[in-house]
C-alpha positions as a LaTeX table, in Angstrom:
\begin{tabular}{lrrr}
\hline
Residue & $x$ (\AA) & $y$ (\AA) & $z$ (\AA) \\
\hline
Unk1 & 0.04 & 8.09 & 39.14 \\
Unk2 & $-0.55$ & 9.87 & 35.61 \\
Unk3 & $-3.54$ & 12.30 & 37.52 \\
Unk4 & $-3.65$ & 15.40 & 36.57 \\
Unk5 & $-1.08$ & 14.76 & 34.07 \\
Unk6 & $-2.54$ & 16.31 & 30.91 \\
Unk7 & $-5.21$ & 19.28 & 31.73 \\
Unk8 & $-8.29$ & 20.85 & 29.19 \\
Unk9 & $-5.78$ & 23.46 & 27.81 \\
Unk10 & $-3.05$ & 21.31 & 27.42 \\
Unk11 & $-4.96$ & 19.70 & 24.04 \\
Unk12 & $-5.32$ & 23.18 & 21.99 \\
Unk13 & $-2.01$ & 24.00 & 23.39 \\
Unk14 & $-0.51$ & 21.08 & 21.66 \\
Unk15 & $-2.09$ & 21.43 & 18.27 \\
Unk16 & $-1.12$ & 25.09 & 18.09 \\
Unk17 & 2.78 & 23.82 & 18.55 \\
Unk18 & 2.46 & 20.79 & 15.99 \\
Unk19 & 1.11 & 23.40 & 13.15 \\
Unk20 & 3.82 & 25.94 & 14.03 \\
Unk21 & 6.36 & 23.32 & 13.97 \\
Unk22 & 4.92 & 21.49 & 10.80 \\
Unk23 & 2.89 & 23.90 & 8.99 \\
Unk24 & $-0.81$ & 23.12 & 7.91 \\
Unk25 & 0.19 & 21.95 & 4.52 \\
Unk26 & 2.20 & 18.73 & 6.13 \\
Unk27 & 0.16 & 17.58 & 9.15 \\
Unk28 & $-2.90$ & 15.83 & 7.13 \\
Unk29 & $-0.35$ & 13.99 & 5.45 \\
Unk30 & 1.79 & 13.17 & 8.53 \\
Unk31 & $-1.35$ & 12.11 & 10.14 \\
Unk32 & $-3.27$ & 9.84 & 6.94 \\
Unk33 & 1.24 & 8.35 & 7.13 \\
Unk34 & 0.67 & 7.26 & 10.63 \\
Unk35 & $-3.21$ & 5.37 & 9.96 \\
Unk36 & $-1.57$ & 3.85 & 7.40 \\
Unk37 & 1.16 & 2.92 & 9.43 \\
Unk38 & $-0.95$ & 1.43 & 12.20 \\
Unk39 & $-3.40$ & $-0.31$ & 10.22 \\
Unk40 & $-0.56$ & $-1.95$ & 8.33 \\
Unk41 & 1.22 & $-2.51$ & 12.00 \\
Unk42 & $-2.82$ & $-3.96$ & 13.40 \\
Unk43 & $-3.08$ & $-6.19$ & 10.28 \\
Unk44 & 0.23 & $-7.55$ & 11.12 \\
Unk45 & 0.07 & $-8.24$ & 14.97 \\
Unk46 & $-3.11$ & $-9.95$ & 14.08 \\
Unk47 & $-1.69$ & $-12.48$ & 11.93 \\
Unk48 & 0.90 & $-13.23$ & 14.12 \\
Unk49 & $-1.85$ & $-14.10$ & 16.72 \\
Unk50 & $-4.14$ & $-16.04$ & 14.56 \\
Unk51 & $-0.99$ & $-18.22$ & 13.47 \\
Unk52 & $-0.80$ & $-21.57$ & 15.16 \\
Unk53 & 1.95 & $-24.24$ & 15.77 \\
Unk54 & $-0.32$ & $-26.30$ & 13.71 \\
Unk55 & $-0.17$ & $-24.07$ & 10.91 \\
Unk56 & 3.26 & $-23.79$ & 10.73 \\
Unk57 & 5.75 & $-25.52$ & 8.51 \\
Unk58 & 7.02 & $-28.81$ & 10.09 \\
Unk59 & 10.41 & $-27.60$ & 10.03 \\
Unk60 & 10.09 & $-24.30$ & 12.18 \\
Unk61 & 8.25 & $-26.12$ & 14.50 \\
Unk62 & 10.38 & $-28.91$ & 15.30 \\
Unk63 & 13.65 & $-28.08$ & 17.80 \\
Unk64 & 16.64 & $-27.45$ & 15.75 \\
Unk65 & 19.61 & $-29.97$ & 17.57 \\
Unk66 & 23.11 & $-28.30$ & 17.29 \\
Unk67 & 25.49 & $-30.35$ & 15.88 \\
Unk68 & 27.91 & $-30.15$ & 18.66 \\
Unk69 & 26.46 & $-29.54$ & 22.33 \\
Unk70 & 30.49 & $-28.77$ & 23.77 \\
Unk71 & 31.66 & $-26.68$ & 20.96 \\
Unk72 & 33.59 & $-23.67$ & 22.01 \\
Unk73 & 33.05 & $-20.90$ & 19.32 \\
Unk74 & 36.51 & $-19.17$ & 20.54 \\
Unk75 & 38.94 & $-22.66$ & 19.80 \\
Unk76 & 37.81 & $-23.35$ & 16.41 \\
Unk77 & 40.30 & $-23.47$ & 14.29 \\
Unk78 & 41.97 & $-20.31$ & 12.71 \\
Unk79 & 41.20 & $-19.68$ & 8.79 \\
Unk80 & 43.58 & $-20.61$ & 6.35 \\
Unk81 & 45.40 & $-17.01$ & 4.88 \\
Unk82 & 43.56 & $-15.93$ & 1.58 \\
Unk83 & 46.18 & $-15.30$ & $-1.22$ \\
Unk84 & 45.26 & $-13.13$ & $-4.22$ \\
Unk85 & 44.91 & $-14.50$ & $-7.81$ \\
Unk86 & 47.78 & $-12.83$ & $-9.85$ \\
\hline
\end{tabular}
């Protein structure tokens, strides 16, 4: 499907547009921004993974049971008016 997509020029091509649109000065920052940004994002997703229901505080992994199961959210009650202090 993506064959032939991206071709042997199309690399240099690219670079030449991202330092004409950036300048040389900002793209080693822009790029050492981003590996920090996935590292941090790596680091993250594996934590997720390596946490386990049995590592996890009773109370997140226990159901929550809603205090009413029929409860229409549109017929509660109306508010009572708020009247300013004077």
């Amino acid at each position: 499907m993506l064959r032939g997509l991206f071709e042997g020029w199309h690399g240099p091509l690219l670079i030449v547009v991202l330092v004409l649109l950036f300048g040389a000065k900002r793209l080693p920052d822009a790029a050492r921004g981003l590996g920090r940004s996935l590292r941090i994002f790596k680091a993250e997703t594996e934590g997720l993974r390596s946490d386990s229901p049995s590592q996890l505080p009773a109370s997140v992994v226990e159901p929550v049971t809603p205090l009413s199961t029929n409860a229409d959210p549109l017929s509660a009650p109306p508010a009572a008016p708020h009247t300013p202090d004077a």
